[in-house]
N, C-alpha and C positions, 0 to 999 in steps of 0.2 A: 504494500500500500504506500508505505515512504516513498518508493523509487517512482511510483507512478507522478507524485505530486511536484518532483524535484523533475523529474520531466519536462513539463509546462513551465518553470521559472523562465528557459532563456527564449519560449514564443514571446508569453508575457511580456520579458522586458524588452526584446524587438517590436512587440506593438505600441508597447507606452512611448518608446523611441519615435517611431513614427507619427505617431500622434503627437507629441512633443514637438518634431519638426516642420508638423503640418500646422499647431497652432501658433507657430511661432511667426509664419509666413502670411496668416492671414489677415492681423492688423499691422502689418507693416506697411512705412510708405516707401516708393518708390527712390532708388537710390538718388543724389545732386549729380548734377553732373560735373561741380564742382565742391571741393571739399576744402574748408578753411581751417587749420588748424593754430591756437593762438593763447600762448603763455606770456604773461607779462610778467616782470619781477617779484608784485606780489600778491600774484594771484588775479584771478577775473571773477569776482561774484556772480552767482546765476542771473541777476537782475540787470548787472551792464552787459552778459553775454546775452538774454534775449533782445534787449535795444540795439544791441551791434550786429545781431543777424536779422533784424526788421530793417535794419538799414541799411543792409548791405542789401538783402533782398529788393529792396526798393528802389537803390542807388544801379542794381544790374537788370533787374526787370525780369521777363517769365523765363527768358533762356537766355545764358545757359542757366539751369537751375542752382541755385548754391545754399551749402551746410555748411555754418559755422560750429566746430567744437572746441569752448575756450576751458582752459583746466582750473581747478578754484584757486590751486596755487602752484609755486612755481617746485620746479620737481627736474634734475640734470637727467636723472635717471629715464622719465617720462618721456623728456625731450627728444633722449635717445632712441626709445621703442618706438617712436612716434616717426620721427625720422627713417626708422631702418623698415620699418613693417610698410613703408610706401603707401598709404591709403589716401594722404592728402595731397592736394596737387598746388597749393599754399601753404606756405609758414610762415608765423608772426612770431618776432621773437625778442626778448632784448637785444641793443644794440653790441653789447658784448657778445652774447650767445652767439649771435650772428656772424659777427668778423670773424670768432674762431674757427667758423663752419667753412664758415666760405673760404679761407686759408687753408684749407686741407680739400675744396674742390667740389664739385659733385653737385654744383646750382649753374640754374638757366641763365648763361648773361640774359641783359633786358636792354640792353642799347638799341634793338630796333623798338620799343614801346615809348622809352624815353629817351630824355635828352642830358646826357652824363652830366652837366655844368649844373643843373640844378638840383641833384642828388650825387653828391660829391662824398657824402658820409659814406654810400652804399659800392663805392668802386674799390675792389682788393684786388689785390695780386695775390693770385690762388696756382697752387700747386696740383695738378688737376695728369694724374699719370704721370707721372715727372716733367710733365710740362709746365713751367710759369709763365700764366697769361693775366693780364688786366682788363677786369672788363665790372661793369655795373651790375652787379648781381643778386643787390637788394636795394628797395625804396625805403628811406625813412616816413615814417606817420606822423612826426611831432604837427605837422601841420594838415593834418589828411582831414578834410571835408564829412569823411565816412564818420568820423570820431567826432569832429565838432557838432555835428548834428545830432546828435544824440547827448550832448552834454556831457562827451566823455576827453580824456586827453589820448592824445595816441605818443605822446613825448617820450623818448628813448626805446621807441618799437621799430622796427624791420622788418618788411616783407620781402620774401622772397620765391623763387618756383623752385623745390629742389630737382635734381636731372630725373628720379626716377617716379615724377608726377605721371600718374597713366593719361591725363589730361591738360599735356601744355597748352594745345591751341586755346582752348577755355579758359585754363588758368588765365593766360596771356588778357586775354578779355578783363576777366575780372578783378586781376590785381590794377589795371589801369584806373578802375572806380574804384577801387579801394582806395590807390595813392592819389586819388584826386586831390587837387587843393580847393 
């Protein structure tokens, strides 16, 4: 009688599995087609995170579609899995965090979006394969429109497209109203 019941354990948990998978799916919403990810030094309350994705939503319009995910605090560790796991095709960062990154390589220049002379902060000389090249590869925010609008500061933040964005040509799009002035 035991063996009969121990039996049925692993349909069982193949169908709670599936069911599991199947309700997980059904209130979801459709993925963005862009993806903001965005740490400030300390921290982004959920309350300036839902104002900065109404405003960003607003500022980029129905496409491409965009998801901002801001962290409540700041975290090197987060930064990293954040960066390495590739899901966002945006990163906001401190302006430190930033220059670090960008010196070791592996961000979109953005010289055809803008114009190096007015984001002088965001130009580094990056070691990218043992190559050193200089180029613009993050917008500062101190003065971004995106931020003012919402009664927020964007001061010592960076944006940037890292190289393994699955979505540069969107990104490309959406970082431009983001560093709006």
């Amino acid at each position: 009688m035991k063996a009969k019941r121990f039996r049925a354990l692993p349909a069982l948990a193949a169908l709670l599995a599936a069911l599991a998978v199947f309700a997980a799916g059904c209130g979801s919403k459709p993925k963005a087609d862009v993806s903001v990810f965005l740490m400030a030094a300390n921290g982004v309350p959920q309350e300036a995170a839902d104002k900065l994705q109404s405003g960003l939503t607003a500022a980029v319009g129905a496409s491409p579609t965009v998801h901002l995910q801001a962290a409540p605090l700041f975290s090197m560790e987060l930064m990293i899995v954040q960066l390495a796991a590739g899901e966002h095709d945006i990163i906001v960062l401190p302006n430190e965090q930033f220059q670090t990154l960008a010196k070791q390589g592996g961000l979109v220049p953005l010289e055809d979006l803008f114009n190096k002379d007015d984001y002088k902060a965001g130009i580094v000389e990056s070691n990218d394969n043992g190559k050193v090249e200089t180029h613009l590869y993050g917008v500062p925010l101190d003065d971004a429109k995106w931020f003012k609008d919402q009664g927020l500061n964007g001061k010592g933040l960076t944006a940037f497209i890292p190289s393994n964005s699955k979505h540069q040509d969107n990104a490309k799009k959406v970082i431009v109203k983001l560093a709006a002035k």
